[in-house]
C-alpha positions in Angstrom: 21.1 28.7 -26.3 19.8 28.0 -22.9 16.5 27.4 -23.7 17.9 24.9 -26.7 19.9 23.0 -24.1 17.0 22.5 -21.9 14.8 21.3 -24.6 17.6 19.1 -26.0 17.9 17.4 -23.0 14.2 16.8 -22.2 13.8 15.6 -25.8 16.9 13.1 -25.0 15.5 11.7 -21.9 17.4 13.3 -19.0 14.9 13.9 -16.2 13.6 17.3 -15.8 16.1 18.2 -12.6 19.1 17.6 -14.5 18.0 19.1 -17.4 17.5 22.6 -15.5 20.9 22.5 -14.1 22.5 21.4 -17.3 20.8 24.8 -18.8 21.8 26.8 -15.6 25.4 25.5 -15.4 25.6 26.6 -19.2 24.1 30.1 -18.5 26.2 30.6 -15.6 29.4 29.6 -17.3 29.1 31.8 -20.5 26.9 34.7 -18.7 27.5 37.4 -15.5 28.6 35.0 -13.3 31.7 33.2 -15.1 33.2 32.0 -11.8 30.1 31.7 -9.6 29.0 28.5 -11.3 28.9 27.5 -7.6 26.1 30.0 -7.2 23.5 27.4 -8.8 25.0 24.5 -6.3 24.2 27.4 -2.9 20.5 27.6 -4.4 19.3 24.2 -5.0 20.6 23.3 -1.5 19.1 26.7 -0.2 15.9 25.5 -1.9 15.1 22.6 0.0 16.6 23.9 3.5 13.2 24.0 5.1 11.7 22.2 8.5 8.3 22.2 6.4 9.6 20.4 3.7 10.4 17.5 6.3 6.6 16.7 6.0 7.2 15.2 2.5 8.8 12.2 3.2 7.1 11.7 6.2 3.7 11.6 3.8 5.6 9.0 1.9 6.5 6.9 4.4 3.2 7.0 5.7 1.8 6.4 2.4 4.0 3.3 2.1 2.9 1.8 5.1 -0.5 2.1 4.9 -0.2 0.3 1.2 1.4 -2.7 2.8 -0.5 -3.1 5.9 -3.9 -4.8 4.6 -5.5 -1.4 4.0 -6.3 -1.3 0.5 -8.7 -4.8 1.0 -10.5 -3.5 3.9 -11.1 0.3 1.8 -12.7 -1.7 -1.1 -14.9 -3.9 0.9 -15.9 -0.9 2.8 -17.0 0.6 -0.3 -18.6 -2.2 -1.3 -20.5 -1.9 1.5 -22.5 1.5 -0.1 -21.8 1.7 -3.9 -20.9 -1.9 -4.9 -25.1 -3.3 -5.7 -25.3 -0.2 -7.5 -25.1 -0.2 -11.6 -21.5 -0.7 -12.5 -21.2 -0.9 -8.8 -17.4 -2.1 -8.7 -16.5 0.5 -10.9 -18.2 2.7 -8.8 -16.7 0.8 -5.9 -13.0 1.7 -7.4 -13.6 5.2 -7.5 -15.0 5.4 -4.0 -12.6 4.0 -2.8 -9.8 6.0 -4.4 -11.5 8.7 -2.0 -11.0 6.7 1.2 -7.5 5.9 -0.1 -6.8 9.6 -1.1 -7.1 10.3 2.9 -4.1 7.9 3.7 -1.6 8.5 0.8 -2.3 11.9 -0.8 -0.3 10.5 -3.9 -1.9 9.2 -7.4 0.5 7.3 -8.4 0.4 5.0 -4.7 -3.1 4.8 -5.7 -3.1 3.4 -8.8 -0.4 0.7 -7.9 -2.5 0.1 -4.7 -5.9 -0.5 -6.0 -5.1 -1.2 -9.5 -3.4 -4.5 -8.7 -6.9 -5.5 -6.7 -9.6 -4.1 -9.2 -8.1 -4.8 -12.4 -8.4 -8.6 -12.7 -11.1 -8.6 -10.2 -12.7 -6.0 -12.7 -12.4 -8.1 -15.8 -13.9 -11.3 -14.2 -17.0 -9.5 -14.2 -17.1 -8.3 -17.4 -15.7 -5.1 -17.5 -12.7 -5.0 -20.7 -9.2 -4.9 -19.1 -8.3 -1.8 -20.9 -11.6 0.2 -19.3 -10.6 -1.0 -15.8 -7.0 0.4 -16.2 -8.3 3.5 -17.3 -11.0 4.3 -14.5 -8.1 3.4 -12.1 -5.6 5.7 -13.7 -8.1 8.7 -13.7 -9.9 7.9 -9.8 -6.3 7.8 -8.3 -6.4 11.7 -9.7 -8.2 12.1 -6.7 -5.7 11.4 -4.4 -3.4 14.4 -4.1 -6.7 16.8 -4.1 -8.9 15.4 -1.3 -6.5 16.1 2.5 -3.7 15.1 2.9 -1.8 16.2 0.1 2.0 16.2 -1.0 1.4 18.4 -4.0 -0.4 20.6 -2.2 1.9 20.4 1.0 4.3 21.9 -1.5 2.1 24.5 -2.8 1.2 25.7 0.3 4.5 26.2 2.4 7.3 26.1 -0.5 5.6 27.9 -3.4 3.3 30.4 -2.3 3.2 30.6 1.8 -0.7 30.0 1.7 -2.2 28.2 4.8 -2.1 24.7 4.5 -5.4 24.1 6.3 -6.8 26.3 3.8 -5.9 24.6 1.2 -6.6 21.0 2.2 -10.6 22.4 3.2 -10.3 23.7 -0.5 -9.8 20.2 -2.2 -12.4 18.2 -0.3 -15.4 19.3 -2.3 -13.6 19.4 -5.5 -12.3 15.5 -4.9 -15.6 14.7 -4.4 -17.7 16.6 -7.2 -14.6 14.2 -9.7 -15.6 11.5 -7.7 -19.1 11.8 -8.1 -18.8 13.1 -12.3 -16.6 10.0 -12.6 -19.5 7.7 -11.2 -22.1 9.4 -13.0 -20.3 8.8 -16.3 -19.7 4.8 -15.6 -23.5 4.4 -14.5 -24.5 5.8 -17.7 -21.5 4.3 -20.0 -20.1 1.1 -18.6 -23.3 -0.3 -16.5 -23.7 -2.9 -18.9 -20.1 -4.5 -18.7 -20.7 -5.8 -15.3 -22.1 -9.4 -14.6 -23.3 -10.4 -11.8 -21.3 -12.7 -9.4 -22.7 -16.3 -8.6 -19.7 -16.3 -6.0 -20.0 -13.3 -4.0 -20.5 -13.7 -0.6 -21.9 -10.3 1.0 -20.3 -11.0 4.5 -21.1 -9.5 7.6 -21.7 -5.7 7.3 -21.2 -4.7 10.6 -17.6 -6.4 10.6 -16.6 -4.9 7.8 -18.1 -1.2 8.4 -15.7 -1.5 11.7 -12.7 -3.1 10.1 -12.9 -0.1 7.7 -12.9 2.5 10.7 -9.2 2.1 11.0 -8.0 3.5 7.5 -11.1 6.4 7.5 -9.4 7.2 11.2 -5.9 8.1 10.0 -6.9 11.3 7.8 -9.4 12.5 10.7 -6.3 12.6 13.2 -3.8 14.3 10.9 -6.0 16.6 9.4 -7.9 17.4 12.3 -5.0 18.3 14.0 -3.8 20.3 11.6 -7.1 22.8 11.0 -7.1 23.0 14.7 -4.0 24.6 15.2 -2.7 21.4 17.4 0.5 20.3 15.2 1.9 21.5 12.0 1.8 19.6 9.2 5.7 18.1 9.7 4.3 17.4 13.2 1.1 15.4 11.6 3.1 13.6 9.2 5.0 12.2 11.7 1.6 11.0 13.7 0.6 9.6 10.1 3.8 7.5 9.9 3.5 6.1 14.1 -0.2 5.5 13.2 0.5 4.0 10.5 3.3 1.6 12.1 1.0 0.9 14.7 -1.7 -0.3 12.3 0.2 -2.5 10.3 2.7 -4.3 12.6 0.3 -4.4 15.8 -3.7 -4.2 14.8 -3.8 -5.7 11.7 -0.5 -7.4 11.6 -0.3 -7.8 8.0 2.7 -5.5 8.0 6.2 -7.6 9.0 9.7 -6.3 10.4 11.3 -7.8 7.4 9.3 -5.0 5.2 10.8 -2.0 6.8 14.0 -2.1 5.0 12.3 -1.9 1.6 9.5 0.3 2.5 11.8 2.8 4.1 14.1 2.5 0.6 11.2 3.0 -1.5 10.4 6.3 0.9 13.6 7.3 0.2 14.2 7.1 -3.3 10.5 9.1 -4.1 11.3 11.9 -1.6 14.7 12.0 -3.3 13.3 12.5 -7.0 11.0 15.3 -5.5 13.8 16.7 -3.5 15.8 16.9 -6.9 13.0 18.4 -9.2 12.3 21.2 -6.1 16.1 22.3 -5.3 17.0 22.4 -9.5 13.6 24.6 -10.0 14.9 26.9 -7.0 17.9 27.5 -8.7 15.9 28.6 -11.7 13.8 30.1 -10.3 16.2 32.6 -8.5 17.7 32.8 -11.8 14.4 34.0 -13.9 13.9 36.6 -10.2 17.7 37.9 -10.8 16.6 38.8 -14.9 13.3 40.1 -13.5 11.4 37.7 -15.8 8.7 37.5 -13.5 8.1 41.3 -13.2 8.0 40.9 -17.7 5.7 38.2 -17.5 3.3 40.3 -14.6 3.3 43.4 -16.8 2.7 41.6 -19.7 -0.4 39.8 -17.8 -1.5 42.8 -16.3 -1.7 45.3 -19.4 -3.2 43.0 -22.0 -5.7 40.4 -19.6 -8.4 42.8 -18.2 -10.8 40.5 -17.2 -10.1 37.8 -14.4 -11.7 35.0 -16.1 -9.1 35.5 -19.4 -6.5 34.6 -17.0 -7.6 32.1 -15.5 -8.3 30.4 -18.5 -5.1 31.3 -20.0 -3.4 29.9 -16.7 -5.5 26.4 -16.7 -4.5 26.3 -20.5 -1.3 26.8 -19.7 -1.0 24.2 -16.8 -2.7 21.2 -18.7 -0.2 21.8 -21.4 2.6 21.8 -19.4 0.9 18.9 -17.6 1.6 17.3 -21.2 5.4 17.4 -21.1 6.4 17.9 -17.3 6.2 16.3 -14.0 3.1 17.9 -11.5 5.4 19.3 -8.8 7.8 20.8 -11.3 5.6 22.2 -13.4 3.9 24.2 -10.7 7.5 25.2 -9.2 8.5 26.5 -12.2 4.9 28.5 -13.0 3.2 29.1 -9.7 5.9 31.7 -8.4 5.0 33.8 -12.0 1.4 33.3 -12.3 0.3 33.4 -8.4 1.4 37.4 -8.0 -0.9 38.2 -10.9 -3.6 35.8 -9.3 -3.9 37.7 -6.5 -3.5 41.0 -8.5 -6.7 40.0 -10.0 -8.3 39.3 -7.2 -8.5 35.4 -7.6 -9.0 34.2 -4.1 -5.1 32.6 -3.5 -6.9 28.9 -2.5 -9.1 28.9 -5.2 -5.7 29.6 -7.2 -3.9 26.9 -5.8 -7.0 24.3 -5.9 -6.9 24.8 -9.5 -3.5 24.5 -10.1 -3.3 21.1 -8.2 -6.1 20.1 -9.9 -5.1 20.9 -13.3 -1.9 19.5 -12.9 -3.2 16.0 -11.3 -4.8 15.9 -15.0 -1.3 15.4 -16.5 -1.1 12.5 -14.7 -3.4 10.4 -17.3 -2.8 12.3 -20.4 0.4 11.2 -22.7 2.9 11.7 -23.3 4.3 11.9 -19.8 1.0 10.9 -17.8 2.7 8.7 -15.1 -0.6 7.0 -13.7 -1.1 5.6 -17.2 2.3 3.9 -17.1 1.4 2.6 -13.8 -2.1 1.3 -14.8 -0.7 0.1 -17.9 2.5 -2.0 -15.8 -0.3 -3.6 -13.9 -3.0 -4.0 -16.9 -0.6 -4.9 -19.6 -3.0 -3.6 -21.8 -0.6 -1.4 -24.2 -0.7 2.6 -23.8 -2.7 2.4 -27.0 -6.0 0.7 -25.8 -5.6 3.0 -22.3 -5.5 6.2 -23.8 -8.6 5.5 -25.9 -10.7 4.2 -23.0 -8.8 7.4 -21.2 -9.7 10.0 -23.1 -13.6 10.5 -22.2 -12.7 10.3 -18.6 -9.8 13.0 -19.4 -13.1 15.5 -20.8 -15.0 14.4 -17.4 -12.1 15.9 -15.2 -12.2 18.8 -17.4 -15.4 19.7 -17.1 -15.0 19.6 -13.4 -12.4 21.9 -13.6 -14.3 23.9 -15.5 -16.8 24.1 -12.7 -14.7 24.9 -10.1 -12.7 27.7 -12.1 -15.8 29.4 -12.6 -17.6 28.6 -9.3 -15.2 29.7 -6.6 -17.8 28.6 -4.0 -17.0 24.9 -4.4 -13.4 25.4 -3.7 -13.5 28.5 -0.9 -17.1 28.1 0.5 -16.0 25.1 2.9 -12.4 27.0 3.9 -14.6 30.0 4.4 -17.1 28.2 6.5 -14.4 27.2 8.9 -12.6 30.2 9.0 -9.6 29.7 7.0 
């Protein structure tokens, strides 16, 4: 019955937070605890008391600010700069530069908003089908919570699993770029012949831009810098992120006003509140499914029937892009992570690699229906239909999959660079 309830209300609409606790509340009320239904109000607020988990809306904010400050023109003309006279060069140019913006924002969804409102119309004036430009948008900005810094993987590292966080943002740098580079190999070779060439453009002065586009590639050096060198935590970096960020907008580049802060600091607010929901409801389930010793079933289970490392790890990344299908990222991996890591490491996967993979995997569920949320984004800016996206989608879905394919299988390209550093 609890299960039903859950699936019920999922099927119904309610978000995934209050669908947990709607199950929970049930099971508490008919189960052991008849009057301890307060029990499941003392974990969810246990869940989220954490001085870590103040670096999450710090990220956001920072993200915010950094989106309205001017940033986003001066990434893609910095791009530009490398990749944009190559074939399908401002396709090329939008991936890029999802890789410069994944360093400010560490969220998908910012980056699709951000540069899809530039490249899509820009994009179809020079030939490129409206529907194809949302698409490459949607699936670059997958980029953005791999490469440093990371929300998602903020929350893997501190809430889910206690792995190091500098660990795990070395871990997704080579991995954002080998999608980065599959991603522009495939538009060279398929889409090179939508592009026309501009009669208008106007190349500008290289050296001026080059510098202007020093001050967004600055921002992720300083916070994650500081963070691999043991000089701040990442709270303590977020913070930076969000004064260097203030400071950017409002005094160097001025584009950022003191009438924005108001709505920029509400938008903050109500993001970090939907993730603060979804993370405090799995912690109640979660200490519900460790009560019933579900996760010692599912470990034994694992253990006795997968003998081989590489049947679970392909049973896990099946797993995860399936429940990518249905279920937010972040709650997705609260609910699995805390079953599936023990038996990770039981194996002997490497507990990065692990995480890497999971982040990964679960950024994929960001462009695939029904519940891919950058495809709602790209299609709110396009206003191309969900139709026409998921078709141009759905090779660029089998590209992202094939490089996670290669990092499952090739540990190397997620641990070699953590390694090299020590971590």
């Amino acid at each position: 019955m609890v299960y039903a309830i859950l699936i019920i209300c999922l099927i119904i609409g309610v978000p995934v937070a209050f669908a947990i606790v709607a199950a929970l509340m049930y099971f508490m009320a008919v189960g052991e605890f008849p009057y301890h239904i307060r029990i499941v109000a003392t974990q969810m607020f246990g869940g989220i008391q954490s001085y870590p988990l103040l670096a999450i809306p710090l990220f956001i904010l920072a993200g915010e600010l950094m989106n309205e400050s001017g940033i986003t023109s001066r990434i893609i003309a910095f791009t530009n700069v490398f990749v944009g006279r190559l074939r399908a060069g401002l396709a090329m140019v939008n991936i890029w530069a999802s890789v410069i913006f994944a360093g400010l924002s560490g969220s998908a969804v910012a980056d699709t908003s951000a540069i899809g409102r530039v490249f899509i119309p820009e994009m179809e004036k020079r030939g490129y089908p409206r529907d194809f430009s949302a698409a490459i948008t949607a699936a670059s900005s997958v980029i953005g919570p791999i490469i440093p810094p990371s929300i998602p993987v903020i929350i893997y590292a501190l809430i889910v699993t206690g792995v190091s966080v500098p660990g795990m943002f070395l871990g997704g740098v080579i991995p954002g770029i080998l999608l980065a580079i599959f991603l522009s190999i495939y538009v060279m070779v398929f889409a090179g012949h939508y592009q026309k060439d501009d009669p208008n453009e106007s190349v500008g002065s290289k050296r001026k831009i080059l510098l202007q586009g020093i001050i967004p590639l600055l921002m992720p050096v300083f916070v994650v810098g500081s963070i691999l060198f043991g000089v701040v935590t990442p709270t303590e970096a977020a913070s930076f992120a969000v004064a260097y960020a203030l400071i950017v907008g409002l005094f160097l580049l001025r584009e950022l006003k003191w009438t924005d802060l108001p709505r920029i600091f509400g938008n903050s607010m109500r993001d970090t509140a939907v993730i603060m929901i979804i993370m405090s409801a799995v912690a109640a389930a979660n200490w519900l499914m460790t009560y019933n010793r579900i996760p010692n079933m599912i470990t034994d289970f694992a253990l006795a029937y997968m003998t081989a490392k590489w049947m679970f790890l392909v049973s896990s990344m099946a797993l995860f892009l399936f429940a990518g299908l249905f279920l937010e990222g972040i709650a997705a991996m609260l609910v699995l992570v805390p079953i599936l890591h023990p038996i990770a490491v039981s194996m002997g996967v490497d507990p990065t690699h692990f995480g890497i993979l999971v982040v990964f995997n679960l950024m994929i569920g960001l462009i695939t229906p029904p519940m891919g949320l950058c495809l709602f984004v790209a299609d709110s800016v396009a206003n191309v239909g969900l139709g026409p996206l998921v078709r141009q989608i759905i090779p660029l879905f089998f590209v992202e999959l094939l490089v996670l394919i290669i990092i499952s299988f090739f540990p190397v390209a997620v641990i070699g660079l953590p390694n090299l550093l020590g971590f």
